[in-house]
C-alpha positions as a Python dict, from the first residue, in 0.01 Angstrom:
ca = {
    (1, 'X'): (0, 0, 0),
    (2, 'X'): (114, -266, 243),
    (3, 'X'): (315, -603, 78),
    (4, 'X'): (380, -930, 159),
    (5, 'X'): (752, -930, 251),
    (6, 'X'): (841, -1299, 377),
    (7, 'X'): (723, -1618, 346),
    (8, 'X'): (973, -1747, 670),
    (9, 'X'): (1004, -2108, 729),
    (10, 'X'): (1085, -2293, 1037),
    (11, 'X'): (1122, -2689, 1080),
    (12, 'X'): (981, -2722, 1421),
    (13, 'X'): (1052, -3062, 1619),
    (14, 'X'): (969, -3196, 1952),
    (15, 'X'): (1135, -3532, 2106),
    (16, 'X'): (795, -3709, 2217),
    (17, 'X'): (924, -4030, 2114),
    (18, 'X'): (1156, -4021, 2414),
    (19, 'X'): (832, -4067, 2659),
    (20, 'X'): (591, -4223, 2367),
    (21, 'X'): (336, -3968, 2343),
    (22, 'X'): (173, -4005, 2056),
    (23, 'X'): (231, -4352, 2006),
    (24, 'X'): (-25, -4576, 1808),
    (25, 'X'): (-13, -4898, 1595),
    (26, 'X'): (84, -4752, 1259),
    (27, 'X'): (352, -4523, 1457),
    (28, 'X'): (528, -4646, 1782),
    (29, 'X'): (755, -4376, 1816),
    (30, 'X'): (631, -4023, 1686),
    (31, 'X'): (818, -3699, 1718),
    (32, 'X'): (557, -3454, 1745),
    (33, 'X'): (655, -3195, 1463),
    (34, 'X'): (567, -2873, 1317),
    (35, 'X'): (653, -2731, 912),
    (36, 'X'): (575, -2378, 1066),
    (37, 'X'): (545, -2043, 870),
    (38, 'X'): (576, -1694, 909),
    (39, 'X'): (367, -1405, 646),
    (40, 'X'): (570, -1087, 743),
    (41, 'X'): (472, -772, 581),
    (42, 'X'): (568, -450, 576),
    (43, 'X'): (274, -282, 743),
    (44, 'X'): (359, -27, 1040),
    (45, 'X'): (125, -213, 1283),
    (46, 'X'): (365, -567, 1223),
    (47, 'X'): (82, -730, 1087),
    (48, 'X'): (193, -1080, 992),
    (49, 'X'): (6, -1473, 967),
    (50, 'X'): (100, -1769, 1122),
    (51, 'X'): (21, -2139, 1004),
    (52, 'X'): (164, -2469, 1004),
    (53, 'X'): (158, -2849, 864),
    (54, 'X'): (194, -3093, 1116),
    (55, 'X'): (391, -3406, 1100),
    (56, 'X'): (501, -3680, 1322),
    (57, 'X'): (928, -3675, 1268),
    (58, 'X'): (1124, -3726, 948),
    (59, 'X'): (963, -3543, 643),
    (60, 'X'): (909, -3219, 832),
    (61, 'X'): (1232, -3112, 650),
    (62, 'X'): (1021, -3209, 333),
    (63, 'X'): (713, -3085, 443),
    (64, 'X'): (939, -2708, 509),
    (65, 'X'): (1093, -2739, 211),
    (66, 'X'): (739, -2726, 22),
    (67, 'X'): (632, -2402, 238),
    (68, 'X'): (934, -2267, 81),
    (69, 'X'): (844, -2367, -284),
    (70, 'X'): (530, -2138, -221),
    (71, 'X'): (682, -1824, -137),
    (72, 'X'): (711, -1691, -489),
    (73, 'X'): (310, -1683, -514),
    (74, 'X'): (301, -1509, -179),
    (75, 'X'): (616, -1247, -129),
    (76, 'X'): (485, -942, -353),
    (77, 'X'): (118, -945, -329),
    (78, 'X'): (-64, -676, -161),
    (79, 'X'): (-204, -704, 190),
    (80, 'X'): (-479, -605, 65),
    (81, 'X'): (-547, -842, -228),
    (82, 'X'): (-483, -1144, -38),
    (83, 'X'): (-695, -1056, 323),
    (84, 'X'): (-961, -895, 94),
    (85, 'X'): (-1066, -1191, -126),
    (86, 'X'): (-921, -1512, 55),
    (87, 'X'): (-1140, -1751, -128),
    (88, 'X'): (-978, -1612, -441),
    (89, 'X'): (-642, -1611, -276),
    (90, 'X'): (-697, -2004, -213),
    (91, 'X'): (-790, -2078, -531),
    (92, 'X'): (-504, -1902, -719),
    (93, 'X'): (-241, -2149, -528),
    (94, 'X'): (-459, -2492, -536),
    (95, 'X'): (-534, -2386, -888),
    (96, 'X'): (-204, -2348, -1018),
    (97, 'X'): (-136, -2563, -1351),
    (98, 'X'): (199, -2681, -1278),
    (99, 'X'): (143, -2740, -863),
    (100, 'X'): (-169, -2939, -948),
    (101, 'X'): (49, -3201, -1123),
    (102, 'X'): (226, -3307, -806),
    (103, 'X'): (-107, -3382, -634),
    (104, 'X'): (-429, -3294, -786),
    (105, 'X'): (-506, -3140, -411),
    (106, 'X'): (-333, -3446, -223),
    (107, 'X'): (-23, -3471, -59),
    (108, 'X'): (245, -3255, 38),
    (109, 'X'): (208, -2936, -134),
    (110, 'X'): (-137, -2926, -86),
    (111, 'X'): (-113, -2974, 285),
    (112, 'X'): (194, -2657, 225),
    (113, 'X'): (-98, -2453, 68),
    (114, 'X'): (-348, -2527, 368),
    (115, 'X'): (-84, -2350, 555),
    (116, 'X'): (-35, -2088, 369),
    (117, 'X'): (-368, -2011, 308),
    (118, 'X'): (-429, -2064, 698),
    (119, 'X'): (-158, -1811, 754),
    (120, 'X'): (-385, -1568, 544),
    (121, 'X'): (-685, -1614, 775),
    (122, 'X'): (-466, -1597, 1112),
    (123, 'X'): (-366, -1261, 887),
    (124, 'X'): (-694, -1142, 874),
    (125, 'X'): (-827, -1218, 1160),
    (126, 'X'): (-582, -1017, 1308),
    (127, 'X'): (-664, -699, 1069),
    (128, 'X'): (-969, -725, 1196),
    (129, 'X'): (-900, -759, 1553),
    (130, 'X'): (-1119, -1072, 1575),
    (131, 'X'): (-1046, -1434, 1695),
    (132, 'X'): (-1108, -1688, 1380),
    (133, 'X'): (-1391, -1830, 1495),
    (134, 'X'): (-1592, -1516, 1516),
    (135, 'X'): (-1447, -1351, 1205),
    (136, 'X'): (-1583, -1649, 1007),
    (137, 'X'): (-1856, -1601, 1221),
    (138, 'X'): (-1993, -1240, 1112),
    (139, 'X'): (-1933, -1364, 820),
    (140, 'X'): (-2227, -1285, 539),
    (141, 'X'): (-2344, -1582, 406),
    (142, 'X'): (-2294, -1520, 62),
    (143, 'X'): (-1943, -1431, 144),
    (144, 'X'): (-1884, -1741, 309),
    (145, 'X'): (-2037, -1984, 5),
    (146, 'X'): (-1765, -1685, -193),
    (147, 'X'): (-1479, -1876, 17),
    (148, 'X'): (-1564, -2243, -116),
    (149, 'X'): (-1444, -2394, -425),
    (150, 'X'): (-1755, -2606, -528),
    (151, 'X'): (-1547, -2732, -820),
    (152, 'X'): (-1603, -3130, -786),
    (153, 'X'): (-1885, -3092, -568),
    (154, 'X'): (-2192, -2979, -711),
    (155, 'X'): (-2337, -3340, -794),
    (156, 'X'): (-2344, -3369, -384),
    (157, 'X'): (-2339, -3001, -293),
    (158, 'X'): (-2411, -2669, -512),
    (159, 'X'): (-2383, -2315, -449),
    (160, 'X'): (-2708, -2249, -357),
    (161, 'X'): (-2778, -2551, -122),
    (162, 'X'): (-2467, -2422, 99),
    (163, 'X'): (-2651, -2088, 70),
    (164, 'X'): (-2917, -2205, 193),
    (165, 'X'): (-2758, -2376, 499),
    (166, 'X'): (-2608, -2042, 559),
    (167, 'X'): (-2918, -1847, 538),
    (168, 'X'): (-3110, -2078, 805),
    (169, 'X'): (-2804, -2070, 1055),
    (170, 'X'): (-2774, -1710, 1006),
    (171, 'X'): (-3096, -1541, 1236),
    (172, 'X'): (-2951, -1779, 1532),
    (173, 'X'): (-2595, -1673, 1523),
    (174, 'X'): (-2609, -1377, 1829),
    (175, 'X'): (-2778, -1638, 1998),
    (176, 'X'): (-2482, -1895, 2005),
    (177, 'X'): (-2248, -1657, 2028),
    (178, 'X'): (-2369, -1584, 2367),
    (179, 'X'): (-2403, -1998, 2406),
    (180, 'X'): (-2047, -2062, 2301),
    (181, 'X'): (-1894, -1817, 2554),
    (182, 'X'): (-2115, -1889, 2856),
    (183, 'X'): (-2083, -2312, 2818),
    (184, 'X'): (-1806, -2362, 2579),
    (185, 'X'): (-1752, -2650, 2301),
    (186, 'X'): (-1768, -2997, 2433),
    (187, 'X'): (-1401, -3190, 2400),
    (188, 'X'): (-1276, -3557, 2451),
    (189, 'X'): (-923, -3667, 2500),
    (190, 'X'): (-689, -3891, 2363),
    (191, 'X'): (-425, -3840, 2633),
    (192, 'X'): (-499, -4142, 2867),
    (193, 'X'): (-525, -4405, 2504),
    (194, 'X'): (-156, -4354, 2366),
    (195, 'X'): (-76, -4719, 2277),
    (196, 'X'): (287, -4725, 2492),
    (197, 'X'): (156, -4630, 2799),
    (198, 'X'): (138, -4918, 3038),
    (199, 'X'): (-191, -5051, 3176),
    (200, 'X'): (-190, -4829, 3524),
    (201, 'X'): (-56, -4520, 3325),
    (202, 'X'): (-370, -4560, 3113),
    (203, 'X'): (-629, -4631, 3370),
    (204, 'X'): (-491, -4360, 3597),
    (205, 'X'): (-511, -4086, 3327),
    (206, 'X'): (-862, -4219, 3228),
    (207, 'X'): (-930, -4158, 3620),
    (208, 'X'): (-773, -3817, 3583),
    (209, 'X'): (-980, -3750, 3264),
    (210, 'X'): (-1338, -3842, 3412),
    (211, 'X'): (-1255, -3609, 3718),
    (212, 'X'): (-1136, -3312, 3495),
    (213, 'X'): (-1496, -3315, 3302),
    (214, 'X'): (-1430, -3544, 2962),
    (215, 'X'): (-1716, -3767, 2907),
    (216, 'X'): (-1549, -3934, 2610),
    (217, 'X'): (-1201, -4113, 2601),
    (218, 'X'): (-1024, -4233, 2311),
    (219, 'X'): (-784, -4549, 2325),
    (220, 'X'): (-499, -4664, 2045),
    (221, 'X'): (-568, -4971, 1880),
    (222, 'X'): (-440, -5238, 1624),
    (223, 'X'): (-142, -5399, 1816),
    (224, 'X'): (-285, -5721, 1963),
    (225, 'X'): (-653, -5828, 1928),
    (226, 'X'): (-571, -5973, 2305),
    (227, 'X'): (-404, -5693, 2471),
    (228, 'X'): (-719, -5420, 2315),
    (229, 'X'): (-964, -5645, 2481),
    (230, 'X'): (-771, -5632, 2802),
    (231, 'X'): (-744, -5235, 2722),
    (232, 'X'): (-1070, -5177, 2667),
    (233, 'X'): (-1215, -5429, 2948),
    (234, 'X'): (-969, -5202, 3179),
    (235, 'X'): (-1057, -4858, 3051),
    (236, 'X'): (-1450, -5001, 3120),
    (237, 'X'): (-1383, -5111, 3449),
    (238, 'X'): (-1243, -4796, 3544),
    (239, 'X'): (-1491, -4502, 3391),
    (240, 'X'): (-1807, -4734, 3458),
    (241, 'X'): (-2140, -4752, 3186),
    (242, 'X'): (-2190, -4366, 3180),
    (243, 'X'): (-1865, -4233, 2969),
    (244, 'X'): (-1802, -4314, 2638),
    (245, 'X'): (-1473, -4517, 2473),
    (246, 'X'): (-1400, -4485, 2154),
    (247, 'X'): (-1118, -4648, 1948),
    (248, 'X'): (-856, -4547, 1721),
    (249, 'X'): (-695, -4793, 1465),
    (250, 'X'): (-499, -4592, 1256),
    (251, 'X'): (-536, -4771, 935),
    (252, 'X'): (-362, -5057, 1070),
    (253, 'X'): (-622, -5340, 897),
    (254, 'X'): (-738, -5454, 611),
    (255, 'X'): (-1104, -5462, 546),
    (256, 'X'): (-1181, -5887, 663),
    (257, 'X'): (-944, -5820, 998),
    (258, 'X'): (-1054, -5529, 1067),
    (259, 'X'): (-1436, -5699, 1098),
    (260, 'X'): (-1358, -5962, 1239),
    (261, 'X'): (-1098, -5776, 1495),
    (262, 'X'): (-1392, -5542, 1573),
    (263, 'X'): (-1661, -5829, 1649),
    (264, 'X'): (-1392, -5904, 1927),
    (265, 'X'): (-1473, -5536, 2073),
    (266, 'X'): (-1831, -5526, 2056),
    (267, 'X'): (-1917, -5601, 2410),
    (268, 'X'): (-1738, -5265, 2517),
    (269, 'X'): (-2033, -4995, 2387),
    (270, 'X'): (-1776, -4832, 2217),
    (271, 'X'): (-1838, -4483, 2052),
    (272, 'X'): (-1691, -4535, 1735),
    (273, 'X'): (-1384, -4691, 1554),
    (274, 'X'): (-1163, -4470, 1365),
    (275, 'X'): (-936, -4506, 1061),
    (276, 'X'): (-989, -4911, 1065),
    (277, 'X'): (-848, -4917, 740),
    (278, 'X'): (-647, -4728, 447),
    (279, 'X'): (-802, -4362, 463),
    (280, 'X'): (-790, -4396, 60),
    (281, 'X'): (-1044, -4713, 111),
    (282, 'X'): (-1382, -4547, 93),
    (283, 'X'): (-1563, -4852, -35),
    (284, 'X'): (-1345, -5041, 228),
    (285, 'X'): (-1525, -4840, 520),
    (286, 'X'): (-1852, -4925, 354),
    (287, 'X'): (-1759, -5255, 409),
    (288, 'X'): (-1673, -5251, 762),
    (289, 'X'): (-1976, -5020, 864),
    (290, 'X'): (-2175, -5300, 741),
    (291, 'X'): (-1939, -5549, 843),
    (292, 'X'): (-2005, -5417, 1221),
    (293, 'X'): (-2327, -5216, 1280),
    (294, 'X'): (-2314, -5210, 1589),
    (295, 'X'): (-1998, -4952, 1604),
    (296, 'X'): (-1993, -4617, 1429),
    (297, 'X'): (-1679, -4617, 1156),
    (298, 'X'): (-1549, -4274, 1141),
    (299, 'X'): (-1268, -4123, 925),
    (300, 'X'): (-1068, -3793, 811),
    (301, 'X'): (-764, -3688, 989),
    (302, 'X'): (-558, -3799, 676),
    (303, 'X'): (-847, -3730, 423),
    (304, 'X'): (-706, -3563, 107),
    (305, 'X'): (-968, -3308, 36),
    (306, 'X'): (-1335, -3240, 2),
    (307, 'X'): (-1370, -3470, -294),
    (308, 'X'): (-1321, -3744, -88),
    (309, 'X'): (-1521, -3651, 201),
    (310, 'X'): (-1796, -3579, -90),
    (311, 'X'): (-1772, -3928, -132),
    (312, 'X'): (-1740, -4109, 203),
    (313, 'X'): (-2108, -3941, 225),
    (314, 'X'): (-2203, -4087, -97),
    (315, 'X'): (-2090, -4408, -44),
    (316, 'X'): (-2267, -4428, 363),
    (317, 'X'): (-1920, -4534, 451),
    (318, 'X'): (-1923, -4309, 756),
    (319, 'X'): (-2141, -4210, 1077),
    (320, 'X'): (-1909, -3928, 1156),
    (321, 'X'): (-1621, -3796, 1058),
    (322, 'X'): (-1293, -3587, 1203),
    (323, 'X'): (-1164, -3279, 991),
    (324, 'X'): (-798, -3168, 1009),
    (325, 'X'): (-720, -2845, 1058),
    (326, 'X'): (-363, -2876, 876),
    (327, 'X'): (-443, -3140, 631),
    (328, 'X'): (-611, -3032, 353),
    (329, 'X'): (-595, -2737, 172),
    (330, 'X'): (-712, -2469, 476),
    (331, 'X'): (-1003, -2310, 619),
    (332, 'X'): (-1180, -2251, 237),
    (333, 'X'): (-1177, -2657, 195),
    (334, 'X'): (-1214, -2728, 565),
    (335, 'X'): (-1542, -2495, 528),
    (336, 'X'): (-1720, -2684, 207),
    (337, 'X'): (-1630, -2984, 456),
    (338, 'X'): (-1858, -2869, 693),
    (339, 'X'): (-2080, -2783, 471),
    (340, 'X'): (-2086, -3143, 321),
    (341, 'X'): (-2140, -3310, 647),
    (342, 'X'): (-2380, -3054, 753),
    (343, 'X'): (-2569, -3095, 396),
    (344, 'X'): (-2602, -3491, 490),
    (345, 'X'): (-2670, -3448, 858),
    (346, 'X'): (-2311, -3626, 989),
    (347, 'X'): (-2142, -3528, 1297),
    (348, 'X'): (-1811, -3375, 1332),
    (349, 'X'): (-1568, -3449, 1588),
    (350, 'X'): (-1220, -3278, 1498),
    (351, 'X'): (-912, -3446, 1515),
    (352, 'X'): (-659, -3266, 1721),
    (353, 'X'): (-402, -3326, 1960),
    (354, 'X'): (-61, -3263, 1743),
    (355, 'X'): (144, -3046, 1754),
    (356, 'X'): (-93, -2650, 1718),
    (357, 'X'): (-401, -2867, 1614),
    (358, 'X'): (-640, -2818, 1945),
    (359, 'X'): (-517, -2448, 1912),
    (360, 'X'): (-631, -2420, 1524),
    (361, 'X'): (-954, -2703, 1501),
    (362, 'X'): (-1132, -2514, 1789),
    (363, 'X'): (-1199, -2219, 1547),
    (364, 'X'): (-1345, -2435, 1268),
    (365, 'X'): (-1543, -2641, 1506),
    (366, 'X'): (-1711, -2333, 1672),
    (367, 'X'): (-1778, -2132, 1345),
    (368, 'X'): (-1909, -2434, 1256),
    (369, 'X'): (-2173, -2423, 1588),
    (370, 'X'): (-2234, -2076, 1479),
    (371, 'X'): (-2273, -2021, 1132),
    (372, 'X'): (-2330, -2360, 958),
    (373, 'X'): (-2445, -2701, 1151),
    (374, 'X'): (-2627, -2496, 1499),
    (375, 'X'): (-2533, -2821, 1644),
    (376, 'X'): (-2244, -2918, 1948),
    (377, 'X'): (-2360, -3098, 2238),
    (378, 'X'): (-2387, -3429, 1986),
    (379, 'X'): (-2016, -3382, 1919),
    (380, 'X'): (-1637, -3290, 2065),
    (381, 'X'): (-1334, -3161, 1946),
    (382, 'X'): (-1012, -3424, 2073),
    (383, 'X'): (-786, -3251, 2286),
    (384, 'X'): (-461, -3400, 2425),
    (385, 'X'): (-272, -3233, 2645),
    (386, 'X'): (68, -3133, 2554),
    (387, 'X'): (263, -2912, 2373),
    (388, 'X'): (20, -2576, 2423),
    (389, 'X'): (303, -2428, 2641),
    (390, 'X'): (453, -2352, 2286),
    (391, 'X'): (213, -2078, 2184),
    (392, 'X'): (109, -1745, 2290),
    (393, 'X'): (-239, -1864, 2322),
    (394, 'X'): (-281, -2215, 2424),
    (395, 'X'): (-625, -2359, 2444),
    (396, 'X'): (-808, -2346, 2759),
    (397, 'X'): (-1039, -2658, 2875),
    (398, 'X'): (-1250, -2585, 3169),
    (399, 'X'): (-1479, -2887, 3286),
    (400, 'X'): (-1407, -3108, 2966),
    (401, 'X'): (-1514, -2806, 2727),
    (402, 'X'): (-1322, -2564, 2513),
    (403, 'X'): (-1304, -2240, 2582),
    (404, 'X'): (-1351, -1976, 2289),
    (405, 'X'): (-1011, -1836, 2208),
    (406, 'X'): (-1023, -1454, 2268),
    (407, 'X'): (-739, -1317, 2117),
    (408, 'X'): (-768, -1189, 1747),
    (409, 'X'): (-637, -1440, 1488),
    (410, 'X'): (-601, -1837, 1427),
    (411, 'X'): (-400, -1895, 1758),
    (412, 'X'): (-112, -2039, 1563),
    (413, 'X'): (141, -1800, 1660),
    (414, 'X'): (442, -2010, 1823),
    (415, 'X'): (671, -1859, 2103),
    (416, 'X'): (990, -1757, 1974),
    (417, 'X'): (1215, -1900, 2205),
    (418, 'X'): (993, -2282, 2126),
    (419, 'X'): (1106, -2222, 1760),
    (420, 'X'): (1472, -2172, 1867),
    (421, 'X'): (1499, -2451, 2115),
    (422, 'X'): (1308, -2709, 1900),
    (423, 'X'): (1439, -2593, 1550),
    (424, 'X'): (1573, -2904, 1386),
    (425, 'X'): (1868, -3005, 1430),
    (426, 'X'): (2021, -2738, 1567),
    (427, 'X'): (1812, -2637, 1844),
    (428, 'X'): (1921, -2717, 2216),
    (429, 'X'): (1616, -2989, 2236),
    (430, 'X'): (1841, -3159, 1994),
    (431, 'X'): (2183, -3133, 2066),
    (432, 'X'): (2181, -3429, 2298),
    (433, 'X'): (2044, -3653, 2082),
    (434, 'X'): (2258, -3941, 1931),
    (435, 'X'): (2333, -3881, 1539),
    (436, 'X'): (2136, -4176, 1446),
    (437, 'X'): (1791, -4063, 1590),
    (438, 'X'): (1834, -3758, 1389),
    (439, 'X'): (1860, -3912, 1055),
}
């Protein structure tokens, strides 16, 4: 019978900071960073999962050190047990007594356990020679509501309403199958907004964008209330009326500025404005919904878990939302998130863009077309393009629109020769790099 070997851990850093990719109010100068992890096993065939936490610099050592802590729950378990009953497998680590103290399901080791746990789908995806999004896909319904802990949840969501959200997808599935891999999954980008780039870098890229397909572009926020109306007016005058702009605060206000800083942006049409405050503030983006009705308030990249999302929904503090692949506790809590917004009718647009996260959201976003919400013309997945050079399957974007990954698993598996030249601090990415920056 095949075991669980290894739990290998990698801390995974690239210099963005150098050209300011990734840069935003909340953080000017982000090294684009992966906690990355490797399930080996002993199995003839090499069968092994992939997954990763992503972070933006200092704390990925922390962040590593965590996947590490997990590795006595893993190393020693059957292939079997862990591939044949993943919702159970999920469960067991978010459940433990002493773990649980260090979060409940926040933080850290939580976001350690989403990659572990991914690593166990990317596992059996590959066992059964299926890309993620269709092994969640042919999925029963009853063993999909089997993957969801509804623990916290049932006063919004219970068993057998998922069920029966399941059950109506379910006769349709063939049917987008065949949809998903003749048209592909809408994306917008991010790439043009970054909040260093100078004013021609960002209209050019917009330029670039609206050629290559994207009907959506996302701009940084938060800075200067002068120089976002001057971005904004600019990004406007270049796309014209016809493609949306949407915004991207990144918690940087508090509730009052953050209305009256958006009453500044009305005139743009913009698509929505995300993370306008703490992502902890769920009566706070009540407020500001209210505040300004005029432009959607969406949330979720740094979400804890599905107890909040539960109540963002509750409290109407959101018109859409993003999920993160990496953030919360994998693709079991990422799935009753789905669920959720499916349950109260809310789009989904996935954040991405990070280091892996295009590569991994796709999956969750196109099971979700399939198997849960039917719907994904009246949302996108963010893309931003850099970094996919780094892994054996990078995501493919063909007229603005994700392609379905092909290859069987999660499409986390990193090149080796990116984890040597990037592994911090000793990789050759790094060894030009003044002492102090490394810190």
């Amino acid at each position: 019978m095949a075991i669980i070997t290894a739990l290998e851990t990698f801390d995974v850093r690239f210099p963005t900071s150098r050209t300011l990719d990734g840069s935003d109010a909340m953080n000017p100068d982000p090294d684009y960073s992966a906690a990355y992890l490797v399930l080996r096993t002993d199995r003839s065939d090499g069968l092994c999962g992939h997954g990763f936490v992503f972070t933006i610099g200092r704390g990925n050592d922390v962040q590593t050190a965590a996947l590490s802590a997990l590795a006595p729950m893993v190393v020693g378990r059957t292939v079997e047990s862990v591939i044949g009953d993943l919702g159970a497998f999920a469960r067991q680590l978010n459940g433990d007594s002493q773990l649980r103290w260090l979060g409940p399901e926040k933080g850290v080791m939580h976001m350690a356990i989403g990659a572990v746990v991914n690593a166990a789908w990317d596992m059996a995806a590959r066992d059964s020679h299926k890309p993620l999004w269709r092994f969640i896909a042919d999925m029963a319904p009853e063993q999909l509501v089997a993957q969801i802990d509804f623990r916290y949840l049932t006063d919004e969501l219970s068993p057998t309403q998922a069920l029966a959200i399941l059950r109506t997808a379910e006769p349709f599935k063939q049917e987008r199958i065949e949809q998903l891999l003749t048209e592909g999954y809408p994306a917008y980008t991010t790439s043009p907004g970054w909040l260093g780039y100078a004013d021609a870098k960002m209209q050019r890229l917009t330029r670039e964008a609206v050629q290559e397909g994207f009907r959506t572009i996302k701009l940084k926020v938060g800075e200067s209330v002068e120089d976002d109306i001057r971005r904004c007016r600019l990004a406007r005058e270049t796309v014209g009326p016809d493609i949306a702009i949407a915004i991207d605060a990144n918690q940087r206000w508090d509730v009052p500025q953050a209305i009256e800083w958006l009453r500044a942006l009305e005139t743009f049409n913009l698509a929505w404005i995300e993370e306008p405050t703490s992502p902890d503030d769920i009566l706070g983006h009540a407020a500001i919904r209210r505040g300004v009705p005029s432009i959607p308030v969406s949330t979720g990249e740094h979400t804890h878990n599905r107890v909040m999302f539960k109540q963002l929904f509750q409290a109407d503090s959101v018109d859409l939302i993003q999920i993160d692949a990496a953030r919360v506790g994998g693709v079991n809590e990422n799935l009753a998130i789905l669920l959720l917004a499916a349950h109260r009718g809310v789009r989904v647009f996935p954040h991405a863009g990070g280091v892996g996260l295009c590569e991994l959201v796709q999956h969750l976003a196109m099971a979700d077309f399939i198997a849960i919400s039917g719907k994904k013309e009246d949302r996108a997945i963010e893309f931003v393009d850099h970094l996919h050079e780094h892994f054996l399957e990078p995501v493919v974007i063909k007229d603005g629109r994700y392609l379905p990954p092909r290859q069987p698993g999660f499409s986390a598996e990193m090149h080796a020769r990116s984890l040597d030249e990037y592994r911090y601090p000793d990789g050759t990415a790094w060894q030009d790099t003044p002492s102090a920056v490394k810190a």
